[in-house]
C-alpha positions as CSV (number, residue, x, y, z in Angstrom):
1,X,-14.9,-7.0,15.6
2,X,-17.6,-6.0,13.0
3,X,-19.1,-8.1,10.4
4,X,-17.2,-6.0,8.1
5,X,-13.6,-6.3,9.4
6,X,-14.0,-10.1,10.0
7,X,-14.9,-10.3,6.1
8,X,-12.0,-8.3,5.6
9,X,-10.2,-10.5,7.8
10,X,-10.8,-13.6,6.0
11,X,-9.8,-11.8,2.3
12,X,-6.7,-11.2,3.5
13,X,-4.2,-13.3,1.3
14,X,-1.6,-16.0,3.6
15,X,1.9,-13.8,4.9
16,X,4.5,-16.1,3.1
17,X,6.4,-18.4,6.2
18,X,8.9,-16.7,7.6
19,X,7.8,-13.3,7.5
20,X,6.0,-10.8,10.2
21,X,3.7,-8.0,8.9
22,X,4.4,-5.0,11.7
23,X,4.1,-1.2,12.0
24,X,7.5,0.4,10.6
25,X,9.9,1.8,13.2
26,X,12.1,5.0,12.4
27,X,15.3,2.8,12.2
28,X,13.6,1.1,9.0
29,X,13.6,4.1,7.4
30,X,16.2,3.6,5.6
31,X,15.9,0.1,4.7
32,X,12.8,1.4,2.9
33,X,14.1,3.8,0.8
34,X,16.6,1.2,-0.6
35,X,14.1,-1.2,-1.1
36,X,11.9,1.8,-2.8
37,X,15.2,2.4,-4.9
38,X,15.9,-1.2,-5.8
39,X,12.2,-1.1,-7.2
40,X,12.8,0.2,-10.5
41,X,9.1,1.3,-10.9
42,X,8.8,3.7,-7.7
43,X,9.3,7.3,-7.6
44,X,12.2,7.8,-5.1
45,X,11.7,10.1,-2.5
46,X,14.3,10.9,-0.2
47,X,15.9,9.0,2.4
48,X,14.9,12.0,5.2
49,X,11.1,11.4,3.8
50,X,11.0,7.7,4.6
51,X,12.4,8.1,8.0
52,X,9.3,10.9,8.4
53,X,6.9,8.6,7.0
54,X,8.0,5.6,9.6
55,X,7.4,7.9,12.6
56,X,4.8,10.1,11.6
57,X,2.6,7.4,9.3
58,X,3.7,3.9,11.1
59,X,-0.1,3.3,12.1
60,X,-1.4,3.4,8.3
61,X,2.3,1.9,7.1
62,X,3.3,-1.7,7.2
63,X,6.6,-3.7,6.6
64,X,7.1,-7.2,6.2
65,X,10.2,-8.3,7.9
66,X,12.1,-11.4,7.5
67,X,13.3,-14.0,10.2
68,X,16.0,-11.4,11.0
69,X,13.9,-8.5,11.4
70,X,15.2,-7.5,8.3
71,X,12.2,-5.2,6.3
72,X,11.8,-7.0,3.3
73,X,8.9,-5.2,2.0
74,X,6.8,-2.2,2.8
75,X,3.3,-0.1,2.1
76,X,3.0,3.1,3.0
77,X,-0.5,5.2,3.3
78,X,-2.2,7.9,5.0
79,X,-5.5,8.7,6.0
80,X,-7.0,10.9,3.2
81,X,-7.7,14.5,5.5
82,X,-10.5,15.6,3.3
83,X,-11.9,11.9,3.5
84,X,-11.1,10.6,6.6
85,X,-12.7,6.9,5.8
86,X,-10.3,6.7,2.7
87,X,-6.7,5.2,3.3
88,X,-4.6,6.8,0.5
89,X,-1.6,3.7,-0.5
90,X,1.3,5.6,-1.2
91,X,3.8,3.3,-2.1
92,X,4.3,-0.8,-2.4
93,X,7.4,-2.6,-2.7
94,X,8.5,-5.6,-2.1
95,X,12.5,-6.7,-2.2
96,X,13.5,-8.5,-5.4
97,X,14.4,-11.7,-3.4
98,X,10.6,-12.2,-1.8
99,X,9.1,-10.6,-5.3
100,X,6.4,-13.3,-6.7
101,X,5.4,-15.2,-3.7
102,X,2.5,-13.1,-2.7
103,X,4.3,-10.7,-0.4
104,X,2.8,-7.4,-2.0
105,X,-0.7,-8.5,-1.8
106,X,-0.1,-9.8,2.2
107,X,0.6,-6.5,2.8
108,X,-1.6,-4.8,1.4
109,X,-4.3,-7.0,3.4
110,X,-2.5,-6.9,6.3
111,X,-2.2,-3.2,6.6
112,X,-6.3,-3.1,5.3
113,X,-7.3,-5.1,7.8
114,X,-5.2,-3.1,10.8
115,X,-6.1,0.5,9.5
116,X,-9.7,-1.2,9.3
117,X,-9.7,-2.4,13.0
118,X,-9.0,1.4,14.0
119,X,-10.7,3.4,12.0
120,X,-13.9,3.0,10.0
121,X,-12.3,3.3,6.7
122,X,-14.6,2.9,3.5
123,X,-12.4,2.4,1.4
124,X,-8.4,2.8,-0.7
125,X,-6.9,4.9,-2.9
126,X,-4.1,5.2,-5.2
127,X,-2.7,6.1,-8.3
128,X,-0.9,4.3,-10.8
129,X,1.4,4.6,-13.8
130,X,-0.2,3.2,-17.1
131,X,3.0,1.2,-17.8
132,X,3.0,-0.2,-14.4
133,X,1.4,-3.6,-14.7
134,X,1.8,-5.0,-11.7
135,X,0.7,-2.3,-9.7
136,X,-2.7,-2.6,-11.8
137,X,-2.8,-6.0,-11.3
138,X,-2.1,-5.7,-7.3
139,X,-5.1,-3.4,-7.0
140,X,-7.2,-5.1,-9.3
141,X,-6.7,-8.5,-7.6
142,X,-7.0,-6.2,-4.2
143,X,-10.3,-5.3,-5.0
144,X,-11.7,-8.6,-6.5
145,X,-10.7,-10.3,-3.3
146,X,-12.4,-8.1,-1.3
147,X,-15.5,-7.5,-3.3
148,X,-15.3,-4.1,-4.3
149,X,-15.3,-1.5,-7.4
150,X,-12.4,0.3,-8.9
151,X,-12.9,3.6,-11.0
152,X,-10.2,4.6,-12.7
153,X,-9.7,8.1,-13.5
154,X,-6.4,10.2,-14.4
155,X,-5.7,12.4,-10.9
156,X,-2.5,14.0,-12.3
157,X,-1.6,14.7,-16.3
158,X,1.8,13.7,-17.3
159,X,2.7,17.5,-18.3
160,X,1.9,18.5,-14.4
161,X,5.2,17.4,-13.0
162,X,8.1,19.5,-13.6
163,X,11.0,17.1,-14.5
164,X,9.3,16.3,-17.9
165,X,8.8,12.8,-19.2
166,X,6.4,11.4,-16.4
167,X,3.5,9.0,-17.1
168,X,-0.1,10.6,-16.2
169,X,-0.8,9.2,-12.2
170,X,-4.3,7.4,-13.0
171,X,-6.3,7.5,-9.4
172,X,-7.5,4.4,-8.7
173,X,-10.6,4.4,-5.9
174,X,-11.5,1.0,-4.6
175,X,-14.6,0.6,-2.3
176,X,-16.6,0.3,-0.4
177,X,-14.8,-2.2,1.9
178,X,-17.4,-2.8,4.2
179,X,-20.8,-3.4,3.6
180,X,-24.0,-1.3,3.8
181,X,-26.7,-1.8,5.4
């Protein structure tokens, strides 16, 4: 382990008891989607995606699952093709029943500090909904803990997506990660 994934290490924030952070299996893929639905701030995608995502993404995914082996919560992300030492977060949600103990953040780590142990990654992005507060908080917190910068900047105007009434997507690019020497 390098100096920069054991720092990473010890950011992460403490997996609330009971839970297991793993790689998603196809078979949660639809767990995922209802938790995605139950969110109330995610954009839905469809069930047939999420099943995609847990096979084709599981290494840069990660669910939380309960005693039961129930998912409970997930992230998904991707690395970024045109910047292969940028993990792209897709989507966070956590299941109202674990929401406000942590969970989101623990995953967030969690799947960080995994991706980070693989790959030499530099650093996350995402994008965010103005109106979603604690999405900005997450990553804000996210990026504290770890030491790094956030820039803000609006990837996609509101008037870009085709069903009308969507919130600009502000892109959110938090690094570096690791440090430089």
């Amino acid at each position: 382990m390098t100096a920069a994934q054991a720092d990473l290490a010890r950011a992460r924030r403490e997996i609330p008891k009971g839970l297991a952070l793993e790689a998603p299996r196809v078979e949660d893929g639809a767990a995922i989607w209802r938790i995605a639905r139950d969110s109330g701030t995610l954009d839905l995608n469809s069930s047939y995606s999420y099943l995609l995502w847990c096979r084709d993404f599981a290494a840069t995914s990660v669910v939380a699952r309960d005693a039961q082996g129930e998912p409970v919560g997930f992230v998904t992300g991707y690395i970024r093709p045109k910047r292969p030492r940028t993990l792209v977060i897709w989507q966070v949600a956590v299941d109202q029943a674990w929401r406000g103990r942590g969970l989101a953040a623990a995953l967030l780590d969690g799947l960080t500090a995994r991706v980070a142990e693989q790959s030499d990654i530099h650093g996350i992005e995402t994008t965010i909904t103005p109106d979603n507060t604690a999405s900005n908080k997450l990553f804000t917190s996210f990026a504290e803990r770890h030491g790094a910068a956030v820039e803000r900047e609006v990837l996609f105007d509101g008037c870009l997506f085709p069903d009308g009434g969507h919130e600009p997507e502000v892109l959110y690019r938090i690094g570096p990660l690791t440090p430089h020497t």
